[in-house]
gemmi code that builds the backbone of each chain (N, CA, C; Angstrom):
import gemmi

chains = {
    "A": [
        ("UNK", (2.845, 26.027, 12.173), (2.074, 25.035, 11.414), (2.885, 23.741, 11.313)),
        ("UNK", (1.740, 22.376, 11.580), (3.081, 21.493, 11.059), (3.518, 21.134, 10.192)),
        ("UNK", (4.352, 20.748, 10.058), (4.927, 19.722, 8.331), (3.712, 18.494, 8.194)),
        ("UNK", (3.900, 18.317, 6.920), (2.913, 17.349, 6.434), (3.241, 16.150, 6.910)),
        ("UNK", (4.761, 15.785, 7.712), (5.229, 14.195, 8.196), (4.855, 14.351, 9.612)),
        ("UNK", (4.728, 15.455, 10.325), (4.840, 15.779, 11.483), (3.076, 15.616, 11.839)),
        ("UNK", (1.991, 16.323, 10.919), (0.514, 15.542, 10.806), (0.346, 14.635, 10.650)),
        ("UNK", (1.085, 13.449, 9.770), (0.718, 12.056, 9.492), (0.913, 11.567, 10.495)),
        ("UNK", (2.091, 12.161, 11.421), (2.917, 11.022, 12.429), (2.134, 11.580, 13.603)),
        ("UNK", (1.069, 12.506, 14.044), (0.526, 12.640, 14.783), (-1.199, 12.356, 14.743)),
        ("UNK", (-1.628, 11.843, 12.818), (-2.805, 10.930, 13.128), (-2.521, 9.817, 14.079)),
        ("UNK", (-1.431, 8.877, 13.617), (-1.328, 8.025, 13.755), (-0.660, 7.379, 14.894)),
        ("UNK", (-0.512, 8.525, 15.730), (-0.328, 8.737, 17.102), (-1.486, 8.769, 18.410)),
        ("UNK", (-2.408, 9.272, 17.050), (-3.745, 9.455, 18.279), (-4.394, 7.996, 18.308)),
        ("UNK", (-4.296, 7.425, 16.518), (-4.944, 6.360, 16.770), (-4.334, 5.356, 17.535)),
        ("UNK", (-3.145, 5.024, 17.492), (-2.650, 4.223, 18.413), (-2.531, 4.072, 19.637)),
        ("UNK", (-2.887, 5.378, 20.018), (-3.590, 5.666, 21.443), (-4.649, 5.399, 21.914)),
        ("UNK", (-6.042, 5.674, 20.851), (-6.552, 5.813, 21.245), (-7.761, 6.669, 21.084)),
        ("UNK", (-7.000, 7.884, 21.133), (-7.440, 9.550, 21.126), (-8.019, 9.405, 19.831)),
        ("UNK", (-9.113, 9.556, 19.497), (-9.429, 9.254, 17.957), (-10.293, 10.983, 18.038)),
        ("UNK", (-10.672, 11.250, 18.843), (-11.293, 12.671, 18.505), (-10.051, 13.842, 18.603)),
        ("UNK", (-8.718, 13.372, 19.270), (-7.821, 14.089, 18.857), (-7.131, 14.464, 17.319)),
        ("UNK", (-7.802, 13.804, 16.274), (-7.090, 14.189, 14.997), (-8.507, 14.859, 14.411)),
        ("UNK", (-9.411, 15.585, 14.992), (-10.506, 16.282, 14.170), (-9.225, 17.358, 13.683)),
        ("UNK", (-8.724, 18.288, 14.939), (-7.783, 19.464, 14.758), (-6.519, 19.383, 13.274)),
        ("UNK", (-6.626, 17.919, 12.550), (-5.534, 17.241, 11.695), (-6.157, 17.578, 10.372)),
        ("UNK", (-7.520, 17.402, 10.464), (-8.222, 17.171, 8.988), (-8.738, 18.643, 8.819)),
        ("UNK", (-8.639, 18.721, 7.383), (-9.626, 20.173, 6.887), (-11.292, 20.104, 6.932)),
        ("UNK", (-11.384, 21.116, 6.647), (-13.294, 20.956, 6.746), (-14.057, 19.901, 5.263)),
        ("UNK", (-13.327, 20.256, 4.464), (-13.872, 19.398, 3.754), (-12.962, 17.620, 3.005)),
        ("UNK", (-12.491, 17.352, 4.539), (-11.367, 16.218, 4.681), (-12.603, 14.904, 3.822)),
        ("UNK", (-12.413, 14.302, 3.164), (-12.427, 13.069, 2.479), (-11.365, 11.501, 3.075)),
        ("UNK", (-11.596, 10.689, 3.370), (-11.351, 9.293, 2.653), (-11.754, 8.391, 1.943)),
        ("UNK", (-11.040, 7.733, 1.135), (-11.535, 6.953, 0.006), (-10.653, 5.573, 0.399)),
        ("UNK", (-11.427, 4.426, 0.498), (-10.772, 3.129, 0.880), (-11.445, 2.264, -0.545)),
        ("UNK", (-10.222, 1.939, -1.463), (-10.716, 1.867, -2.465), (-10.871, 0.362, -2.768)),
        ("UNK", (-10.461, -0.263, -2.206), (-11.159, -1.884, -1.548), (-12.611, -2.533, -1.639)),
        ("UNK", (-13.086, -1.449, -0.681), (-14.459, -2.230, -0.460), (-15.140, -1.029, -0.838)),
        ("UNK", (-14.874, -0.132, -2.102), (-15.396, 1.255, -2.586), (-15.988, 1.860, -1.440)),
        ("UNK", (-15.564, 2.781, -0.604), (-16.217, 3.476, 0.752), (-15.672, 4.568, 1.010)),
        ("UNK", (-16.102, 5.556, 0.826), (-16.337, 7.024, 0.717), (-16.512, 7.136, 2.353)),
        ("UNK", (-15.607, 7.850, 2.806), (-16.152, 8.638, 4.346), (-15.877, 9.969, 4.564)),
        ("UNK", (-16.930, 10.522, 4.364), (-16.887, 12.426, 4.148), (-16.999, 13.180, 5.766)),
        ("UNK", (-16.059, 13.705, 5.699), (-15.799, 14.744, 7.064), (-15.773, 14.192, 8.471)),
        ("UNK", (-15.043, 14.992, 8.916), (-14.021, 14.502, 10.561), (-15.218, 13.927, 11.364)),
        ("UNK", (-16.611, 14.069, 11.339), (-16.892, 13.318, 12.351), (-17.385, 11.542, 11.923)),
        ("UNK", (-17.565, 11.597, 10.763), (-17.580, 10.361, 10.057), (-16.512, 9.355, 9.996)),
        ("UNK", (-15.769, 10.150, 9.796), (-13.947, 9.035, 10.104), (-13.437, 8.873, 11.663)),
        ("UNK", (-13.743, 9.979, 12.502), (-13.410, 9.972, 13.998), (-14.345, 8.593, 14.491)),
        ("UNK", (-15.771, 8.461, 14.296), (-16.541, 7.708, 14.825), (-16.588, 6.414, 13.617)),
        ("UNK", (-16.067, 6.245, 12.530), (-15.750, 4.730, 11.995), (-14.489, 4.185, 12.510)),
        ("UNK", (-13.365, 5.131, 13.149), (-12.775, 4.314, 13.640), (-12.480, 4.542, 14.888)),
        ("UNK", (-13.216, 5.085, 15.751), (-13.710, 4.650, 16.755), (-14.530, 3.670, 17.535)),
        ("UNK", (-15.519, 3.205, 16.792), (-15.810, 1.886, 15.782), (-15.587, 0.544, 15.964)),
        ("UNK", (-14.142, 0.793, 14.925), (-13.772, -0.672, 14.607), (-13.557, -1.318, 15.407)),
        ("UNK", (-14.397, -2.590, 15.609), (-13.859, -3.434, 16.918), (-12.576, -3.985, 16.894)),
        ("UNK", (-11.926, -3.982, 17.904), (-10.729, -4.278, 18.182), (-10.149, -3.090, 18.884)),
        ("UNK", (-8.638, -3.191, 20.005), (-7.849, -2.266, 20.216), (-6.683, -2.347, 19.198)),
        ("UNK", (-6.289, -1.535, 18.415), (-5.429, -1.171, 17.188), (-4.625, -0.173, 17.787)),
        ("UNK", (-3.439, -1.200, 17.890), (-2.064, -0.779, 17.583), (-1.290, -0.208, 16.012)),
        ("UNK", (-0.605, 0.820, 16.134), (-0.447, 1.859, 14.671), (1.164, 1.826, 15.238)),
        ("UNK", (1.622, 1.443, 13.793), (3.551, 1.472, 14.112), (3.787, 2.097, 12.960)),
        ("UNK", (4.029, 3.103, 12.808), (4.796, 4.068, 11.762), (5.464, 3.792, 11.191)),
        ("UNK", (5.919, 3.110, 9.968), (7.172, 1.893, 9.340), (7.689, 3.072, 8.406)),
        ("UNK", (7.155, 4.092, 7.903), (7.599, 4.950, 6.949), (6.641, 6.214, 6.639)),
        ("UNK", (7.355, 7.117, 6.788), (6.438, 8.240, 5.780), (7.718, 9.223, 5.235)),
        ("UNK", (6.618, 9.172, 3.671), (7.212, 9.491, 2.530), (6.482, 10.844, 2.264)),
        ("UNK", (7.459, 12.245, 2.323), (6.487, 13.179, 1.584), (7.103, 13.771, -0.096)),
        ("UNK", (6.455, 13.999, -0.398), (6.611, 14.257, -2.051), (5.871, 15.232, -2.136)),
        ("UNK", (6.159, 16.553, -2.743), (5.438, 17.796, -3.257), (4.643, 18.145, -2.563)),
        ("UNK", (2.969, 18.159, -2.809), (2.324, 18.246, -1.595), (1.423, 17.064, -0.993)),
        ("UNK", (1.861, 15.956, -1.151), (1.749, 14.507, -0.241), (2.402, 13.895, 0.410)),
        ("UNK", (1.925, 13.280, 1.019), (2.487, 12.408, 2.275), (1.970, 11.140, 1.929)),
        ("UNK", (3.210, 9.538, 1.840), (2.691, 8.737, 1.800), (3.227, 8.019, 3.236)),
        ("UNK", (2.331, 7.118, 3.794), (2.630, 6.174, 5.145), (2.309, 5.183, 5.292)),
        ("UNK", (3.395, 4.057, 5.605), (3.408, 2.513, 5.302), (3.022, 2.579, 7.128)),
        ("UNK", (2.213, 2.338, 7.384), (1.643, 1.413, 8.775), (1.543, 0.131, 9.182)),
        ("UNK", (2.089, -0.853, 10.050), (1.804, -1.745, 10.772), (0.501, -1.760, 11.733)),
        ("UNK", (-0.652, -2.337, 11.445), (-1.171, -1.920, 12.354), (-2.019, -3.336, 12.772)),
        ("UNK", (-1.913, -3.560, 14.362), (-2.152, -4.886, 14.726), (-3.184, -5.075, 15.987)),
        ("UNK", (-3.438, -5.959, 16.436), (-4.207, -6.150, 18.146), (-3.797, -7.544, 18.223)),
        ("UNK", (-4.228, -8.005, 19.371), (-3.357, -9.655, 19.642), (-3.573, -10.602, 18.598)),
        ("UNK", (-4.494, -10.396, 17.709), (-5.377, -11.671, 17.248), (-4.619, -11.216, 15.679)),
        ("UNK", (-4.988, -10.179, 15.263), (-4.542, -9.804, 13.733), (-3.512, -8.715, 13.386)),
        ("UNK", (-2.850, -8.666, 12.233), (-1.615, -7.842, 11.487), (-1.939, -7.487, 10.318)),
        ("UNK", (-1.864, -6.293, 10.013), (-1.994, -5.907, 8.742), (-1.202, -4.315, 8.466)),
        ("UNK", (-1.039, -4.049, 7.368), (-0.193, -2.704, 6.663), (-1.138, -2.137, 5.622)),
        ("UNK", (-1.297, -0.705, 6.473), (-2.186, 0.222, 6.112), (-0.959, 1.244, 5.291)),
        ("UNK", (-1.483, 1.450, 3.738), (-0.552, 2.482, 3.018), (-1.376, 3.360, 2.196)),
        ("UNK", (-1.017, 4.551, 2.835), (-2.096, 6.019, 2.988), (-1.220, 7.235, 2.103)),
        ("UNK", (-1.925, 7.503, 0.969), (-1.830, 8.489, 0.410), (-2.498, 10.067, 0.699)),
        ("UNK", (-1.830, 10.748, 1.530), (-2.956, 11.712, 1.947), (-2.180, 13.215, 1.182)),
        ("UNK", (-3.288, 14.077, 1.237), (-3.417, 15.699, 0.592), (-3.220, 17.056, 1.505)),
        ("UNK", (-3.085, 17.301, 1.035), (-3.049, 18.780, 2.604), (-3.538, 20.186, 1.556)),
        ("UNK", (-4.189, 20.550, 2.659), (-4.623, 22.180, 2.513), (-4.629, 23.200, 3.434)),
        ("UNK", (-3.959, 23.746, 3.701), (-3.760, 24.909, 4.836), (-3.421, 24.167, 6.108)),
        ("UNK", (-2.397, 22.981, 5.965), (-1.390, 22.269, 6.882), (-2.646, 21.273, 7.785)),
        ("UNK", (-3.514, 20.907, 7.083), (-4.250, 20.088, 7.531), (-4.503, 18.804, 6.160)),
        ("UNK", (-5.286, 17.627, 6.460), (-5.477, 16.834, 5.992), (-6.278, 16.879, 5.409)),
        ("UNK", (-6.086, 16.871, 3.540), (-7.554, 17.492, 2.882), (-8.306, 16.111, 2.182)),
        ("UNK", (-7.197, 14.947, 2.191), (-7.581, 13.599, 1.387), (-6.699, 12.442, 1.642)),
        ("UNK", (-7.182, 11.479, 2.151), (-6.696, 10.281, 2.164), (-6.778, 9.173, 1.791)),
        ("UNK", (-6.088, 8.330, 0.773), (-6.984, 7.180, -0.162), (-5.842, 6.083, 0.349)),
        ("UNK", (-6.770, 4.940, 1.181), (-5.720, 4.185, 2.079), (-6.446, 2.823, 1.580)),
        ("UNK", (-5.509, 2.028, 1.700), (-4.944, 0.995, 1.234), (-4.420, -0.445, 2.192)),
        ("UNK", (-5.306, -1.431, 2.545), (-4.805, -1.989, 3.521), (-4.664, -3.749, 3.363)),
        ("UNK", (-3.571, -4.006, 3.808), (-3.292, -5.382, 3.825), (-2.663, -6.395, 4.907)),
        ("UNK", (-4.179, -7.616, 4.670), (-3.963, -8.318, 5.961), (-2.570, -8.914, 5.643)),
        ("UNK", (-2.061, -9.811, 7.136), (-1.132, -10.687, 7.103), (-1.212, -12.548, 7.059)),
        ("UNK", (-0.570, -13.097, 7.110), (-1.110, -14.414, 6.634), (-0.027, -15.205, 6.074)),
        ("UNK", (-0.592, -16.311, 6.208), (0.616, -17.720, 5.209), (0.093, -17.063, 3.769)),
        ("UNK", (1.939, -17.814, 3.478), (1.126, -17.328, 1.703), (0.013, -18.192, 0.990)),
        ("UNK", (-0.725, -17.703, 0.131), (-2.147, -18.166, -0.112), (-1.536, -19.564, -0.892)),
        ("UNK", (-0.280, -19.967, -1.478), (-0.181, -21.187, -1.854), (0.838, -21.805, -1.920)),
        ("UNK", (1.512, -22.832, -1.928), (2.960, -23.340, -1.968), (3.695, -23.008, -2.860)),
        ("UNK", (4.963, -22.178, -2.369), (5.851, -21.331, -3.446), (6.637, -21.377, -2.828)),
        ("UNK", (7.590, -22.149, -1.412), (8.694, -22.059, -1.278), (9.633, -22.246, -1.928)),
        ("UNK", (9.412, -22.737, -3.062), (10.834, -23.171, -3.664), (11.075, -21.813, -4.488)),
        ("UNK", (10.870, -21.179, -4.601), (10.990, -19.437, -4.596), (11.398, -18.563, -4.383)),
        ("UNK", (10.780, -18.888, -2.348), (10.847, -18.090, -1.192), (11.631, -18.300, -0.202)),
        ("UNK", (11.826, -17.310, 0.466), (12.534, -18.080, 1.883), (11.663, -17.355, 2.797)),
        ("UNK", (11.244, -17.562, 4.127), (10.182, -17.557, 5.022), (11.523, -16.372, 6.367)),
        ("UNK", (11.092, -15.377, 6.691), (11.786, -14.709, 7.393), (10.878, -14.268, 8.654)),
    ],
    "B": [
        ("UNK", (19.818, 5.313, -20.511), (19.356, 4.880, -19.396), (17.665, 5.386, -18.820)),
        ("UNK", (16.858, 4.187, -18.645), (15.241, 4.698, -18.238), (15.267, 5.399, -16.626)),
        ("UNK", (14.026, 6.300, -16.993), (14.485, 6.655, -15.709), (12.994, 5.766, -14.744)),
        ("UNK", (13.570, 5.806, -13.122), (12.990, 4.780, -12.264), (11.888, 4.808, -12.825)),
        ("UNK", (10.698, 6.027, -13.131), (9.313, 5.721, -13.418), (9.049, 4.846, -14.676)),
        ("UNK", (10.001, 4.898, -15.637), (9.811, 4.185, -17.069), (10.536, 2.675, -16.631)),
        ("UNK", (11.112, 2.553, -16.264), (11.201, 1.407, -15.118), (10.549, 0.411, -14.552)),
        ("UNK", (9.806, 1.125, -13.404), (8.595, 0.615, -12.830), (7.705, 0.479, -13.711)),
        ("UNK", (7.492, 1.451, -14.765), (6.064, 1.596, -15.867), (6.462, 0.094, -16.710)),
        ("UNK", (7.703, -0.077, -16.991), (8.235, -1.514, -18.032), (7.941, -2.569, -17.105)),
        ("UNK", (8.051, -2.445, -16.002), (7.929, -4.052, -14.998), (6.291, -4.302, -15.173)),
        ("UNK", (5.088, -3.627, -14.975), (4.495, -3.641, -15.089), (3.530, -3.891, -15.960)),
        ("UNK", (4.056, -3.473, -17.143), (3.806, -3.556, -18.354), (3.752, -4.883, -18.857)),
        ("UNK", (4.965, -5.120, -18.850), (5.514, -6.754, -18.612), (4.453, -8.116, -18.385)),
        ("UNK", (4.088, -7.629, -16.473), (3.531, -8.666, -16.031), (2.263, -8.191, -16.498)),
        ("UNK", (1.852, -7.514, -17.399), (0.275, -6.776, -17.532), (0.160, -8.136, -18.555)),
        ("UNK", (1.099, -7.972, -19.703), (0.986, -8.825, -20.900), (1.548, -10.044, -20.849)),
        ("UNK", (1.912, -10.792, -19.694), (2.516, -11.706, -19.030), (3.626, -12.319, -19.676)),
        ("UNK", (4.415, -11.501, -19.714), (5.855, -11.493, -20.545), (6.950, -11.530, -19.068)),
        ("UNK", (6.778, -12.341, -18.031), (7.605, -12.233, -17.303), (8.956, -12.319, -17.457)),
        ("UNK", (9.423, -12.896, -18.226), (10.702, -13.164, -18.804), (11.681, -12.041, -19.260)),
        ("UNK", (10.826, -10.874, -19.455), (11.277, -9.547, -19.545), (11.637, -8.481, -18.719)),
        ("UNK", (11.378, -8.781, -17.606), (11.465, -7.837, -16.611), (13.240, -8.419, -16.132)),
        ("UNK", (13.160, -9.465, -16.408), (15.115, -9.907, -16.109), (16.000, -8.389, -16.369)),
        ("UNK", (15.900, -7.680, -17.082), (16.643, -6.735, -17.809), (16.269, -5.418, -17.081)),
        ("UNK", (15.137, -5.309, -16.188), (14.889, -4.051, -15.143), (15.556, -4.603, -13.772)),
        ("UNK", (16.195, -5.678, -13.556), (16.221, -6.189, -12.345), (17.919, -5.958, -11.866)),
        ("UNK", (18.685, -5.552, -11.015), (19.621, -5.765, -10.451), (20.291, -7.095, -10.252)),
        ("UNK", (21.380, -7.532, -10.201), (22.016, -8.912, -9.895), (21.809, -8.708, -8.791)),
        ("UNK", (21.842, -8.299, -7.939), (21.169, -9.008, -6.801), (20.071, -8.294, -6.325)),
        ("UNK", (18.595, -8.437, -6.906), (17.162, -8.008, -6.684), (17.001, -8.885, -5.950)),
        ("UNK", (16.588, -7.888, -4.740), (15.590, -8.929, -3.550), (14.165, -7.982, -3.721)),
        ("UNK", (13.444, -9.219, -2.767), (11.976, -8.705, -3.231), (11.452, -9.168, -1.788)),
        ("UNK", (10.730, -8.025, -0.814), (10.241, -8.385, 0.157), (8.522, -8.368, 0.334)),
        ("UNK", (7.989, -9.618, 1.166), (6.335, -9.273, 0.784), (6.457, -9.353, 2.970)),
        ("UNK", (6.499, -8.276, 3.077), (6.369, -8.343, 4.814), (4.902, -9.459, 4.937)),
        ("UNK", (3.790, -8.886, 4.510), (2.621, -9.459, 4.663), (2.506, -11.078, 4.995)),
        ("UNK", (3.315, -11.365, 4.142), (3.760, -13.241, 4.455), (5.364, -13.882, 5.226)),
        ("UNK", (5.616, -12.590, 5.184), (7.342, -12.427, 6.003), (7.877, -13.632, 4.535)),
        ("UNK", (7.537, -13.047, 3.492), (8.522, -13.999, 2.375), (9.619, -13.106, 1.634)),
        ("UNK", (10.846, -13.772, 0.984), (11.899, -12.818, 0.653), (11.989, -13.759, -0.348)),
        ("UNK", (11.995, -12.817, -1.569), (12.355, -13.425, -3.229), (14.023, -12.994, -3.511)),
        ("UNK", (14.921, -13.913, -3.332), (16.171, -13.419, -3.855), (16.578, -13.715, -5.551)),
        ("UNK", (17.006, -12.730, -5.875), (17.482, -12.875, -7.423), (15.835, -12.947, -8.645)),
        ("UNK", (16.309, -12.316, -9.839), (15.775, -12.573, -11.027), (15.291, -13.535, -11.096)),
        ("UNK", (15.383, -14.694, -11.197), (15.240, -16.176, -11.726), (14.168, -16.593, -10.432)),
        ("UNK", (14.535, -16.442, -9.410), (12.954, -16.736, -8.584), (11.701, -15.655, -8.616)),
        ("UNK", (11.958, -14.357, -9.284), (10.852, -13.486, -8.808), (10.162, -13.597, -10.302)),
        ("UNK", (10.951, -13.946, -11.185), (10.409, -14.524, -12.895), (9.566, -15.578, -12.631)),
        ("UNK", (10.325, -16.938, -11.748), (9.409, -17.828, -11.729), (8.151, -17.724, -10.659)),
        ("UNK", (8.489, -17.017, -9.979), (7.008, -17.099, -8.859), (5.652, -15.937, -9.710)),
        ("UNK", (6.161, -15.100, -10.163), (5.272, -14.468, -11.018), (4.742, -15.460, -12.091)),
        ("UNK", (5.136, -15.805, -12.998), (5.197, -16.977, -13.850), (4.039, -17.907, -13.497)),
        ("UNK", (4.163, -18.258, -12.203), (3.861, -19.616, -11.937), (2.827, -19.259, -10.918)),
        ("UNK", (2.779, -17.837, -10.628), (1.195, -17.758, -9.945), (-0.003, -17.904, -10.639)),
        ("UNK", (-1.120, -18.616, -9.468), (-2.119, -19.045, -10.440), (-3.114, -17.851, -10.764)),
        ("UNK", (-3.298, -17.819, -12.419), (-4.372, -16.880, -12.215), (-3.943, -16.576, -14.191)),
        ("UNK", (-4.734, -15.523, -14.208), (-4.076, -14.620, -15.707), (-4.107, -13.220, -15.038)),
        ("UNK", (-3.390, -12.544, -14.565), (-3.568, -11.231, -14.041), (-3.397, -10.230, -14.803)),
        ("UNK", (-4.230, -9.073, -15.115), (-4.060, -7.937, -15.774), (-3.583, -6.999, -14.881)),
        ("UNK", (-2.687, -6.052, -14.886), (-1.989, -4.734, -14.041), (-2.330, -3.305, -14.770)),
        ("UNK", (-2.653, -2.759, -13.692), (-3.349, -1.441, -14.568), (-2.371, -0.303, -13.354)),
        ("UNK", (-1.322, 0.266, -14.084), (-1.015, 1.428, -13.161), (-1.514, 2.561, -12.461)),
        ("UNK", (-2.010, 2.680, -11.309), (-3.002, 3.852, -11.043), (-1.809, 5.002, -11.167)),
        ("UNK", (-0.883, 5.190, -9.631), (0.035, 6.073, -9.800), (1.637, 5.486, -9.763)),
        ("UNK", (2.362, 6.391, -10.212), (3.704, 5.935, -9.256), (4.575, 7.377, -8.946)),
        ("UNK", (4.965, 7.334, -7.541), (5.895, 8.140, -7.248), (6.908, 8.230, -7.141)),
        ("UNK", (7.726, 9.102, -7.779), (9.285, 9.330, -7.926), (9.979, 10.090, -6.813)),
        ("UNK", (10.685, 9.446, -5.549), (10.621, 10.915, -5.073), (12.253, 9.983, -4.066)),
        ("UNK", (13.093, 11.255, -4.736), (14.570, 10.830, -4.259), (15.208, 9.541, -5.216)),
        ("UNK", (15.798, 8.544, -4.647), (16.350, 7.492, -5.051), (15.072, 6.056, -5.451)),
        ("UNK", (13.868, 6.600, -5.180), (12.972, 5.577, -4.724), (11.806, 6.195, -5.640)),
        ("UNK", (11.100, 4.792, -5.575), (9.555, 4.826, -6.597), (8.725, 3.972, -5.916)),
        ("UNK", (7.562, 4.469, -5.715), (5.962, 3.961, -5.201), (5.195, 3.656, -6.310)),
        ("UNK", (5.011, 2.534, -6.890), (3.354, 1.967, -7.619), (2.556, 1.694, -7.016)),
        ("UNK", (1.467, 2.220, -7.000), (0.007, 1.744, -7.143), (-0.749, 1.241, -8.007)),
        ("UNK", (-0.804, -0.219, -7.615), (-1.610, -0.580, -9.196), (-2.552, -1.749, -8.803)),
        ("UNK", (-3.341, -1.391, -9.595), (-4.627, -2.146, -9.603), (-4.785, -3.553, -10.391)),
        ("UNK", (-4.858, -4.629, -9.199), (-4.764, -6.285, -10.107), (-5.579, -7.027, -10.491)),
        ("UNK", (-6.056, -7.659, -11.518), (-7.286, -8.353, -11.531), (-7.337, -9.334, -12.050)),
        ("UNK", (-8.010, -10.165, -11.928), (-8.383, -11.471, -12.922), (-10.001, -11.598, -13.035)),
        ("UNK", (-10.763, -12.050, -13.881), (-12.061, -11.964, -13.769), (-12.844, -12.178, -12.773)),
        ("UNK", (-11.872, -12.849, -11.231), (-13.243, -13.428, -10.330), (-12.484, -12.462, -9.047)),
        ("UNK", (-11.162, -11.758, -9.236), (-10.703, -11.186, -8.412), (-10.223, -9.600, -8.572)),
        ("UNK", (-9.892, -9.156, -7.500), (-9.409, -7.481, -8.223), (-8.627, -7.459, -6.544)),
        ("UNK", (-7.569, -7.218, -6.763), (-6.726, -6.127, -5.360), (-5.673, -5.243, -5.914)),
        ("UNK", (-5.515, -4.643, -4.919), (-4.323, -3.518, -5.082), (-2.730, -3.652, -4.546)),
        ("UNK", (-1.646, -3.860, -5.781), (-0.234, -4.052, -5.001), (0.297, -2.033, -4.760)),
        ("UNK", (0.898, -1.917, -3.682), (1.790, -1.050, -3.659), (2.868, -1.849, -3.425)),
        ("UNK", (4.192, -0.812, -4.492), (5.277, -1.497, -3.803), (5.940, -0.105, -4.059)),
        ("UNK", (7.014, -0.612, -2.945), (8.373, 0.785, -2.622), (9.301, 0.183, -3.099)),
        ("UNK", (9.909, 0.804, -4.730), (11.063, 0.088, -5.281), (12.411, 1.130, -4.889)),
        ("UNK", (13.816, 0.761, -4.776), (15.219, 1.140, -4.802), (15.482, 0.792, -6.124)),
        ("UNK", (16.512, 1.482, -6.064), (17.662, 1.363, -7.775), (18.822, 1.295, -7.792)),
        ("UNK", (19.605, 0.730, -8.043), (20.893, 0.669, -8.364), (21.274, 0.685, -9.992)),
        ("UNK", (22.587, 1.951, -10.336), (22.594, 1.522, -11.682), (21.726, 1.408, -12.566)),
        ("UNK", (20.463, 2.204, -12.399), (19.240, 1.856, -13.273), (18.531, 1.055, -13.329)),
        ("UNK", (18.956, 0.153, -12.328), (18.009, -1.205, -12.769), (17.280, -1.316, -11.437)),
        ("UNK", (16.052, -2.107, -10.798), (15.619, -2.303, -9.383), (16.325, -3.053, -9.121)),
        ("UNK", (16.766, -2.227, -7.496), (17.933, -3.476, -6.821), (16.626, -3.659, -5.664)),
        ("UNK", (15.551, -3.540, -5.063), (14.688, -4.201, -4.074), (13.284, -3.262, -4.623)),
        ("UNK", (12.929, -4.223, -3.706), (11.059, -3.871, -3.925), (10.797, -4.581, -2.459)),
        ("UNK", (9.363, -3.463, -1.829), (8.915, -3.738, -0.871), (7.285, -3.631, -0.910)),
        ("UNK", (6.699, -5.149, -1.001), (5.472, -5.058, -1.828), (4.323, -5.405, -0.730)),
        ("UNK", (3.345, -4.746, -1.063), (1.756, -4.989, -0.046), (0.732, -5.350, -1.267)),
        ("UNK", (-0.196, -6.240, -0.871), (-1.227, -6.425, -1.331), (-2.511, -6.486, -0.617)),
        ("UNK", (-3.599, -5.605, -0.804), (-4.854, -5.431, -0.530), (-6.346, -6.024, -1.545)),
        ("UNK", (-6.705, -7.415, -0.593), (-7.630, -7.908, -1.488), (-8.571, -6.761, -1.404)),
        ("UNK", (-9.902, -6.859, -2.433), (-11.114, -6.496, -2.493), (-12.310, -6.828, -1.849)),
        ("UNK", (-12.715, -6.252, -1.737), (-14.411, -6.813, -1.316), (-15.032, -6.162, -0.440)),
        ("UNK", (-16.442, -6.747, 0.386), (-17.236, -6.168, 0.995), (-16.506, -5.773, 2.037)),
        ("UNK", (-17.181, -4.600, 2.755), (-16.690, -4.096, 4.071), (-17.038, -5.341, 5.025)),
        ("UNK", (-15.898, -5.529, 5.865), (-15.979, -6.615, 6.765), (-16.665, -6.639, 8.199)),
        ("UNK", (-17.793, -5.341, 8.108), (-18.703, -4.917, 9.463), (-19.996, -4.202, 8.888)),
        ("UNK", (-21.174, -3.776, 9.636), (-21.772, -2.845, 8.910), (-21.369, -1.506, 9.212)),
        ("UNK", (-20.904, -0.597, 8.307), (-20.340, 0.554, 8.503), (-21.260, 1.634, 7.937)),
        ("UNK", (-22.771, 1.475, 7.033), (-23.015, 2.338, 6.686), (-23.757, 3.797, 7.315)),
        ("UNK", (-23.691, 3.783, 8.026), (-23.884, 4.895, 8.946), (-22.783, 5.927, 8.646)),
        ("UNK", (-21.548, 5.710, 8.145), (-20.595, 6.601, 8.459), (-19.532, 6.621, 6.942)),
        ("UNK", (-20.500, 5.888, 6.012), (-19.844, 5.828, 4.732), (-20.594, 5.535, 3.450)),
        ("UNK", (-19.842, 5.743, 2.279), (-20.857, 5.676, 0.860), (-20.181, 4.767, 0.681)),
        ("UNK", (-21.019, 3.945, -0.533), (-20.531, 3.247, -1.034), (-20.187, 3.957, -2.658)),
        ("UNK", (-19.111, 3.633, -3.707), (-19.077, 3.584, -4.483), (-18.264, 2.974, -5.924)),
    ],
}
model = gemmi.Model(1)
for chain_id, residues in chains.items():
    chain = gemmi.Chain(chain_id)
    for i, (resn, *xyz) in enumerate(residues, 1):
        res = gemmi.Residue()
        res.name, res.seqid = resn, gemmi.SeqId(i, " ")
        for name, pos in zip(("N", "CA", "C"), xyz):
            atom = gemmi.Atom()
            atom.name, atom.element = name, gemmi.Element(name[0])
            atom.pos, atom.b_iso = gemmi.Position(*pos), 0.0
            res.add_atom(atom)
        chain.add_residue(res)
    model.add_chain(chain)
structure = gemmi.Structure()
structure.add_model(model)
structure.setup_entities()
């Protein structure tokens, strides 16, 4: 069975590939996401396989961190295509070494929204 | 000595009741503060007081979770002002009890940015 870092790091393997019907085998039967943003509920593997299969764009997924704690896994993502950047941070659940819940969290990239260098330093 | 979660729970608290001036005393002498999202770096107390301070808005902070796990702490918290609402995570370090870095994301709100309902609820 795998470890719960060893599933995260192999969603996010398929998606960056590609393989998006390769992580049905990842999620449990009654797998949930919750994107609590734009309030959106997406219930069971073929609903999440085919929304982000989906999303227009080719999406690149860079693994920046995963954190597991008790029985969660958290994962800071880079995830980009030529045009846009953003960091996807995913709280997910496990049940019988599969993916039982994921409540993800995502943020574009960008100038900062207002003048604050005297603050900041720009890296 | 607090421990990291009563910590993070006081920083928060803080900027909830916009007492920025207080969080000086959770902070490390040398607190850096990274926002990848804008590639900006807050060095020291005295700039991450004033850029909080001096952002525009009245923001309320509502802690959803935070995780304790090793040397390190995860908040999730929910931000708002009456015409806005997003979500910061940040990944704080410690030194000595106090935060010596923070690594912060922010996720605005709003409508889904495609039509997705075929493959999701709203709620």
């Amino acid at each position: 069975m795998r470890t719960a870092e060893e599933t995260v790091r192999a969603l996010w393997r398929s998606f960056d590939e590609g393989r998006f019907e390769a992580v049905r085998d990842l999620l449990s039967e009654d797998f949930v996401a919750d994107w609590p943003q734009t309030r959106e509920r997406i219930r069971g593997a073929d609903n999440f396989i085919a929304l982000n299969a989906n999303y227009p764009g080719r999406w690149r997924c860079r693994v920046e961190r995963i954190v597991v704690t008790g029985d969660e896994a958290i994962s800071l993502v880079e995830i980009s295509d030529p045009s846009h950047r953003l960091y996807a941070v995913s709280f997910f659940t496990f049940a019988g070494g599969r993916i039982e819940s994921a409540r993800e969290f995502f943020g574009d990239c960008g100038a900062p929204p207002f003048e604050r260098g005297q603050w900041t330093e720009r890296y």
